[in-house]
N, C-alpha and C positions, 0 to 999 in steps of 0.2 A: 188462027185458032186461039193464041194465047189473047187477041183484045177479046175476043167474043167470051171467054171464060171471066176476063176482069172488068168487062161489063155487065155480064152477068150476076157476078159478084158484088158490084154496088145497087142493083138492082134489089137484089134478095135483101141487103142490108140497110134500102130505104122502105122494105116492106115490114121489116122486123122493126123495126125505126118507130113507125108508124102505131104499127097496131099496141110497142111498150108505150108507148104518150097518152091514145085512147084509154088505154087501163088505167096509167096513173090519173087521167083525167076526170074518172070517175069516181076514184073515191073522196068522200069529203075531205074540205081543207079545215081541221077549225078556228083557222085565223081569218077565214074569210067567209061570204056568205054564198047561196047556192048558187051555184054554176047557172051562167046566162045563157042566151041561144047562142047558136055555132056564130061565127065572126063579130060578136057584141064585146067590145072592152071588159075585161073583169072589172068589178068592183075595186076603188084603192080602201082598204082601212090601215088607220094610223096606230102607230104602235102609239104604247104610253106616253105621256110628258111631249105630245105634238111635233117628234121629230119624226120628219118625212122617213117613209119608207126606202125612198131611192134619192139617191144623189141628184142635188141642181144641175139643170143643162147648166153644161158647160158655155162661158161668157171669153174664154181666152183670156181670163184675167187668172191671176191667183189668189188662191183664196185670203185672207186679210185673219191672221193670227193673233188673236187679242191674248195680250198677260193679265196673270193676277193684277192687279191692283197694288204701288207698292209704291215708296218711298224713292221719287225721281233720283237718279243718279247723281252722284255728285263729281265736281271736275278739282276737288281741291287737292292738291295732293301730301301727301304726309304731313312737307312740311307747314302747310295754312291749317293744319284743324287746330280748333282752339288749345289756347294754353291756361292752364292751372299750374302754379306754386312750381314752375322751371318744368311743367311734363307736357304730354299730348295727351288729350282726352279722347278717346274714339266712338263712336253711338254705342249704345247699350252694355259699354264697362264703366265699371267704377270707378273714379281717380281716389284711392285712399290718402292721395296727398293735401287733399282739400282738407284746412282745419276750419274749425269753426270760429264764429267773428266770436268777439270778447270783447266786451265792454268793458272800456276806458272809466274808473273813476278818476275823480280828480281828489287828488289826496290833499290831506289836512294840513295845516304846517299848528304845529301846538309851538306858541311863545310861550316865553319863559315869563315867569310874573315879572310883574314892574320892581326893580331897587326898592327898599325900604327908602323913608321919606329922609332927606339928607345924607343918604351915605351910597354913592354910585358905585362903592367896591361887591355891594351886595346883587349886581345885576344878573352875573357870571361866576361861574364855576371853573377853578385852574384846570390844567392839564400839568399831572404830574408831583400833587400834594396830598398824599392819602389822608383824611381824616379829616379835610379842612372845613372849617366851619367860622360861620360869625359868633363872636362872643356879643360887642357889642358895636357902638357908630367907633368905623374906622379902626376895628380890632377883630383881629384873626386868631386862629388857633388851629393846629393840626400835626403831622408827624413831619419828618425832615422832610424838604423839597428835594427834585431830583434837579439839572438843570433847565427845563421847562419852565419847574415851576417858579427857580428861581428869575424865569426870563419874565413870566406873567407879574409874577410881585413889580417888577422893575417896569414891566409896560404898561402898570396898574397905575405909579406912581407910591409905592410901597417905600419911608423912610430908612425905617427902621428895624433888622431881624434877629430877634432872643434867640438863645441856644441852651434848652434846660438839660445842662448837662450830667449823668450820674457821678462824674468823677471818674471817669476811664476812658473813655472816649479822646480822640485826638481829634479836636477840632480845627487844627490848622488849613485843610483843606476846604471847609464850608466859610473861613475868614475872608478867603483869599477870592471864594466865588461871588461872595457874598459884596463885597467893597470893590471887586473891579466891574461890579454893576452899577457903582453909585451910592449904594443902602451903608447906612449904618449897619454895623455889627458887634451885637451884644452877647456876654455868657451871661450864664449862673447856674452856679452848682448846687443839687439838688436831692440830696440823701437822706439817711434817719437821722444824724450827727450834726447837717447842716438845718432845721426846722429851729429857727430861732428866730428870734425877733429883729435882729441884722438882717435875715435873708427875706422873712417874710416884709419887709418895709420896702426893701428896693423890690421886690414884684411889683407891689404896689404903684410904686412908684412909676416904672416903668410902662406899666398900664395906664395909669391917669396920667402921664406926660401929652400934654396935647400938642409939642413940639415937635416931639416924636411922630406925631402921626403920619398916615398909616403905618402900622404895626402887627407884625407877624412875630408870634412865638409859635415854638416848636420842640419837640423831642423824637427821642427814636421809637417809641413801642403808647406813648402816653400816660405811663405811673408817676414820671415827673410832672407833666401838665396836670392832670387829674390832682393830684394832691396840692399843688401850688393853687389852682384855680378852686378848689372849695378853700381854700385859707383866704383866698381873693374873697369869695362871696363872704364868708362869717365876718372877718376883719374890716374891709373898705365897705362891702354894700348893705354889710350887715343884717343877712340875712339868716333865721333860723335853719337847725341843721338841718329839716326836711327839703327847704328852698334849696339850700348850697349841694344837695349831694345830686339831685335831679340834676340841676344846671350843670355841674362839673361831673358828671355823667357820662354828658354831652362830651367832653372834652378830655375824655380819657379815665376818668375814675369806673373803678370796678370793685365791688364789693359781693361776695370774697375775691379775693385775687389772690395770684401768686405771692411766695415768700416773700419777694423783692418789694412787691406791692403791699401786702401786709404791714412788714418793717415802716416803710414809710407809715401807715393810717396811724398805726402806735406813737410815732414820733410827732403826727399831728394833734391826735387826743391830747397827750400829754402836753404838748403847746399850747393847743385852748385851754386847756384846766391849769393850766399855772400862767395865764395872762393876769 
């Protein structure tokens, strides 16, 4: 009793079966076109953009998965990727360690002009003689040497070195540096009281010694050299007082200057005007 009822039962539900399909069978589809005769294949239409409606028979293979498109993998590993300035550079960062190239010039070398014509002390400039200057062939003038400079005079071939002293100064130390290098060493003192005609003759002197040569005079500030060397120019080179003050300008004179300096110009005038 109970199979007769449950084949019954699939009976009635392939009846039901049946006649739900005929219904949906007749109404239109609008993806497709009219309905053919009883056992004719439907119609296939293709969706958009040509892809089949139903999946490829199956081939027992699997299907073959293509990637984007992309930059082949690489096998290097950390340490091979290039190097920049001590770093690792990686694709698409920055190395901000990379500086930019800079061009090399080649630099100038500036020479010094050539020596005046006969006198090879004018080539070079000491180290260690503030104020030094050419007077003329093989004569110097500047403020006291420090030991450098007394080493350049002596490496120069330097004979002979003045010491225009104001009268207070203790020269026994610049004697002793001075002659255990070889050089003569010379005073003379050089005040308002000493501008006479004794003092100003051994300058002179001293200067146009061509025994002597080369010859460095010196003092400590230039009021001594300044005033000595315009008495050099009016007396020996005998030049007017516009020549002598220029040149011995050069060489320490200043005009106005201090008391010290002053004293002294008074003591020169008054020498020129009673020669």
């Amino acid at each position: 009793m109970t199979m007769r009822r449950w084949i019954a039962g699939l009976a009635l539900g392939s009846v039901l079966l049946m006649s739900g399909c005929r219904h949906c069978c007749k109404r239109p589809n609008p993806t497709m076109g009219p309905p053919g005769p009883i056992g004719a294949p439907a119609p296939r239409t293709l969706p958009p953009q040509g892809i089949p409606l139903d999946p490829p028979p199956s081939t027992g293979m699997k299907p073959e998965v293509l990637l984007p498109q992309s930059m082949p993998p690489t096998t290097s590993s950390p340490s091979n990727l290039p190097k920049f300035n001590g770093g690792s550079a990686r694709l698409g960062e920055p190395d901000f360690n990379i500086q930019p190239a800079v061009s090399e010039e080649k630099s100038t070398i500036v020479k010094p002009p050539p020596a005046a014509m006969g006198d090879p002390l004018a080539s070079a400039l000491p180290v260690g003689i503030a104020q030094f200057a050419q007077v003329k062939e093989n004569v110097s003038s500047g403020q006291r040497p420090d030991l450098d400079g007394l080493d350049w005079l002596h490496a120069k071939g330097y004979k002979t070195v003045v010491f225009l002293r104001s009268g207070t100064e203790d020269d026994s130390s610049d004697r002793k540096q001075v002659t255990d290098r070889g050089m003569k060493y010379q005073t003379l003192t050089v005040k308002p009281e000493s501008i006479n005609p004794t003092s100003v003759a051994e300058f002179n002197r001293l200067v146009n010694d061509a025994e002597g040569r080369p010859i460095f005079i010196y003092d400590f500030s230039g009021k001594q050299a300044g005033a000595m060397w315009y008495l050099y120019f009016r007396t020996s080179e005998l030049l007017n007082d516009d020549e002598a003050r220029v040149r011995a300008g050069r060489h320490g004179l200043k005009n106005p200057g201090d008391a010290e300096q002053t004293r002294l110009w008074t003591a020169v005038q008054k020498y020129l005007s009673e020669r």
